[in-house]
NUFIMAR-595233 format. One record per atom (N, C-alpha, C): x, y, z; residue in three letters; atom name; residue number from 1. Coordinates in steps of 0.2 Angstrom, whole numbers, plus 2048, in hexadecimal, padded with zeros to 3 digits. Example, Ala and Ser with C-alpha at 12.3 -4.5 7.8 and 13.67 -1.06 7.14 Angstrom:
2
east:north:up:r:a:k
842:7E4:827:ALA:N:1
83E:7EA:827:ALA:CA:1
842:7F0:827:ALA:C:1
840:7F5:823:SER:N:2
844:7FB:824:SER:CA:2
840:800:827:SER:C:2
END
This chain:
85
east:north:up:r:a:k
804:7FA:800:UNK:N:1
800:800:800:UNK:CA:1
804:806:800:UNK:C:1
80A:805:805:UNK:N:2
80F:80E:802:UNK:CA:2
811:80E:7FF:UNK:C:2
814:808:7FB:UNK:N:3
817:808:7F4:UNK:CA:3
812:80D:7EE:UNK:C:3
80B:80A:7EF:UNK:N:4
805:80E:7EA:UNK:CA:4
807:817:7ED:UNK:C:4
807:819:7F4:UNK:N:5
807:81F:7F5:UNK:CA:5
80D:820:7F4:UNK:C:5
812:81F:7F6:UNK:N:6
818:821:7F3:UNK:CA:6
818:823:7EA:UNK:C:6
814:81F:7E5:UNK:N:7
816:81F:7E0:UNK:CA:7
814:824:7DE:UNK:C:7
80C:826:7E3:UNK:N:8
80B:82B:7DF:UNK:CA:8
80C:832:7E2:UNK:C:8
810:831:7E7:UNK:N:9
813:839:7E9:UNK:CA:9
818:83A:7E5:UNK:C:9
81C:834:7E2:UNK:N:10
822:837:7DE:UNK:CA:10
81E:839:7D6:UNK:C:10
817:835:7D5:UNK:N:11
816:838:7CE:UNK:CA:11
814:840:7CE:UNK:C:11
810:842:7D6:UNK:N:12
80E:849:7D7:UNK:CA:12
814:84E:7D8:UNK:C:12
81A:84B:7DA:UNK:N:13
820:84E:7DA:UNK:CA:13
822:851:7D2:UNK:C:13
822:84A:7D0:UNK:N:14
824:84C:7C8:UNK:CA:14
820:852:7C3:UNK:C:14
819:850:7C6:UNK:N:15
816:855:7C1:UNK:CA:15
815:85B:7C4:UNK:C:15
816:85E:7C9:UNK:N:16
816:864:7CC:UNK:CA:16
81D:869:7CA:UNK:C:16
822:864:7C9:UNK:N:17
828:866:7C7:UNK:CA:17
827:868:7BF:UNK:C:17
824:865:7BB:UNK:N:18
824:864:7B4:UNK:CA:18
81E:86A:7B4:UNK:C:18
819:86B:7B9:UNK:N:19
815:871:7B7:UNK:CA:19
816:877:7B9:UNK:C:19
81C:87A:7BC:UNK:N:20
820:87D:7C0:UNK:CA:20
823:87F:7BB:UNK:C:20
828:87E:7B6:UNK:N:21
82B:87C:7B2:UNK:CA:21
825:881:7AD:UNK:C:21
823:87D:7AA:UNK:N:22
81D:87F:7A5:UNK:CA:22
81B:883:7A4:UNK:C:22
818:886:7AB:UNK:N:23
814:88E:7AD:UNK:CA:23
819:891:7AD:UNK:C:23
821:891:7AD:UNK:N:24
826:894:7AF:UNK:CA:24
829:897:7A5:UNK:C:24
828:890:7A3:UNK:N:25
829:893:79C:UNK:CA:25
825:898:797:UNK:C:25
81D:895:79A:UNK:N:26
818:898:797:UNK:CA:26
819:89F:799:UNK:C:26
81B:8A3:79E:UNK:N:27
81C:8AA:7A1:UNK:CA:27
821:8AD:79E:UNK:C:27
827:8AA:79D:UNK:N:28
82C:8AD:79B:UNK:CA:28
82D:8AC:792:UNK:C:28
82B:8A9:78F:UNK:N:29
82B:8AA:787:UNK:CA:29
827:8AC:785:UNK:C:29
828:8AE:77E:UNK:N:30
824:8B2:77B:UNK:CA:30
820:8AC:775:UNK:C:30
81C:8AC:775:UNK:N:31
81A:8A5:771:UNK:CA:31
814:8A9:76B:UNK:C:31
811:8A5:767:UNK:N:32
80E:8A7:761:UNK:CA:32
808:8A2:766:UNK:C:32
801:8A8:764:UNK:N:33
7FA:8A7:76A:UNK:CA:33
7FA:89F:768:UNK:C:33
7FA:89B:762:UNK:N:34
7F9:893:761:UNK:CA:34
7FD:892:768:UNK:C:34
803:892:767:UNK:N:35
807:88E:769:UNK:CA:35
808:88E:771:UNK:C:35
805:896:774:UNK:N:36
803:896:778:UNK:CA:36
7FF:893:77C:UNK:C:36
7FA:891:778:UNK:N:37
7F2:88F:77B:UNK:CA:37
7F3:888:77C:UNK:C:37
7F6:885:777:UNK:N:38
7F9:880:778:UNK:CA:38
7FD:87D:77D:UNK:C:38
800:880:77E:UNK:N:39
807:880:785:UNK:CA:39
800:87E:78C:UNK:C:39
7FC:886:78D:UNK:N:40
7F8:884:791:UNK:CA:40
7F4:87F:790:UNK:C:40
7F1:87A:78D:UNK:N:41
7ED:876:78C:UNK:CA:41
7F1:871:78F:UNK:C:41
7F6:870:78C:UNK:N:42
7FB:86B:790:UNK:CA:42
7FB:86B:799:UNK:C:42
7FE:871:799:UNK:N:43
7FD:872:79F:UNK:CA:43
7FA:871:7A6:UNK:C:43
7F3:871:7A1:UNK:N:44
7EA:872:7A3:UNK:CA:44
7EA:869:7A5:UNK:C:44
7ED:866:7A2:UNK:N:45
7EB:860:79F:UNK:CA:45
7EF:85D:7A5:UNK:C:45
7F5:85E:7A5:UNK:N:46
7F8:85D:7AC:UNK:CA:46
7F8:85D:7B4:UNK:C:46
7F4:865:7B3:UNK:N:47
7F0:866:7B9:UNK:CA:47
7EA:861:7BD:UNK:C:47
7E7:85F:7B6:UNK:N:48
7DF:85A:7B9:UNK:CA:48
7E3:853:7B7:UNK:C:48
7E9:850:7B5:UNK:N:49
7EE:84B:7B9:UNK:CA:49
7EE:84B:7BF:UNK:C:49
7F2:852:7BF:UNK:N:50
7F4:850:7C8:UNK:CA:50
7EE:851:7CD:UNK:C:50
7E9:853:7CB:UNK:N:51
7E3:854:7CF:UNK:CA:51
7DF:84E:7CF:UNK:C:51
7E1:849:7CA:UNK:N:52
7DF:841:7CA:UNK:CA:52
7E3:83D:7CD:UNK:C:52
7EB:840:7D0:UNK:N:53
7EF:83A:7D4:UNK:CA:53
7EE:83C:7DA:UNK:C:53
7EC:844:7DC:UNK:N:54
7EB:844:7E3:UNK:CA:54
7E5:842:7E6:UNK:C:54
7DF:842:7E1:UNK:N:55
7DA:83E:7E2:UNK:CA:55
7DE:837:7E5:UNK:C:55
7E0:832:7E0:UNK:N:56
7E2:82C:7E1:UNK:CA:56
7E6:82A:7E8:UNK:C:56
7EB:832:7EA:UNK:N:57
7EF:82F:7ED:UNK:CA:57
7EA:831:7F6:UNK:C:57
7E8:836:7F6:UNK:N:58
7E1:836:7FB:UNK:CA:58
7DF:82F:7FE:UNK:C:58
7DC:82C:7F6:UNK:N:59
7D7:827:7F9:UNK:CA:59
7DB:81F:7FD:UNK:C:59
7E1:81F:7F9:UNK:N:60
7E8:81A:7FB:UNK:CA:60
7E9:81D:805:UNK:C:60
7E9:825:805:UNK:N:61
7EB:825:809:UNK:CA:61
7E5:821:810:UNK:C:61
7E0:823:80E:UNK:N:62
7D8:820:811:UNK:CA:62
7DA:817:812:UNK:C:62
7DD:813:80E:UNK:N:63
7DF:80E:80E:UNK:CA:63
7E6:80D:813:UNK:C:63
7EA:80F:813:UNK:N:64
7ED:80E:81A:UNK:CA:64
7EC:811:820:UNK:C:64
7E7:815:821:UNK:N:65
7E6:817:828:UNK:CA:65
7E2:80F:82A:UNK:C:65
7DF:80B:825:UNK:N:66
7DD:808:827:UNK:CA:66
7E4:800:827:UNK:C:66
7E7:801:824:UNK:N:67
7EB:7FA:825:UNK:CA:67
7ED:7FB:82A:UNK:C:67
7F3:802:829:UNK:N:68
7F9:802:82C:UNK:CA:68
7FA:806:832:UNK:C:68
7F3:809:835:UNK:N:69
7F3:80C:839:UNK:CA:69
7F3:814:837:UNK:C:69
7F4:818:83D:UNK:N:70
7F5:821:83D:UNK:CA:70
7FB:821:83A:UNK:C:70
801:820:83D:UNK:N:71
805:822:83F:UNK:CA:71
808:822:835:UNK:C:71
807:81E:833:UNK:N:72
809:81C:82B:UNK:CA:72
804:823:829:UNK:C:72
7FC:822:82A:UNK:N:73
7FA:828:827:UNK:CA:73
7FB:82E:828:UNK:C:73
7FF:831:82E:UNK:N:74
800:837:82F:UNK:CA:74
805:83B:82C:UNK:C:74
80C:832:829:UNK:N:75
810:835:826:UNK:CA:75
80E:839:81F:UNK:C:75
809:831:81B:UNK:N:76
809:834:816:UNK:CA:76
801:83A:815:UNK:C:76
800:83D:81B:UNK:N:77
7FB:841:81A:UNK:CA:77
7FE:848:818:UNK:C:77
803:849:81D:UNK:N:78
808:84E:81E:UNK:CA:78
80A:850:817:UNK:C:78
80C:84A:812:UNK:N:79
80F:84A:80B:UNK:CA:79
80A:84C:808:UNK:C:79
805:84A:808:UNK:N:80
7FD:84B:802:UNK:CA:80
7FC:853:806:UNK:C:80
7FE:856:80A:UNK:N:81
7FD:85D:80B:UNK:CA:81
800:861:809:UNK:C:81
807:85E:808:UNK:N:82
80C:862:805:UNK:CA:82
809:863:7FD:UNK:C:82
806:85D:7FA:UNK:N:83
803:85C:7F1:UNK:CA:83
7FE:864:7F1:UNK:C:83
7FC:863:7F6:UNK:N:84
7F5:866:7F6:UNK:CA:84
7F7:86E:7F7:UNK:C:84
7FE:871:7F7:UNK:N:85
7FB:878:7F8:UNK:CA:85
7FB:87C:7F3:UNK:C:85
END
């Protein structure tokens, strides 16, 4: 079970970097409005990803409170808040 939460705290890592990145591009270049809107859609696209793993990593988290105790859940609650800000 925190192998599943583990996997998906590193895929929220990745994409929060990768959309950091993205937004960071889209603000600094000068882009043609296509290619623009484009970049954003992408972007867009990655946002309701990551809002479908922290769903997922949520409901995992609800699954160890009950296997493995608090103390397991409090670690990774702490981490799903850090997702969350």
């Amino acid at each position: 079970m925190s192998e599943e939460i583990q996997f998906l705290h590193d895929e929220l890592d990745g994409i929060t970097k990768e959309l950091e990145k993205s937004i960071k591009e889209i603000e600094k270049k000068k882009m043609k409005p296509d290619a623009k809107a484009d970049k954003i859609a992408a972007v867009q696209d990655r946002i309701q990803r990551a809002k479908d793993i922290y769903s997922n990593f949520r409901v995992e988290l609800r699954d160890v409170l009950k296997e493995k105790g608090r103390i397991a859940y409090t670690e990774w609650e702490e981490k799903g808040h850090a997702h969350h800000k």
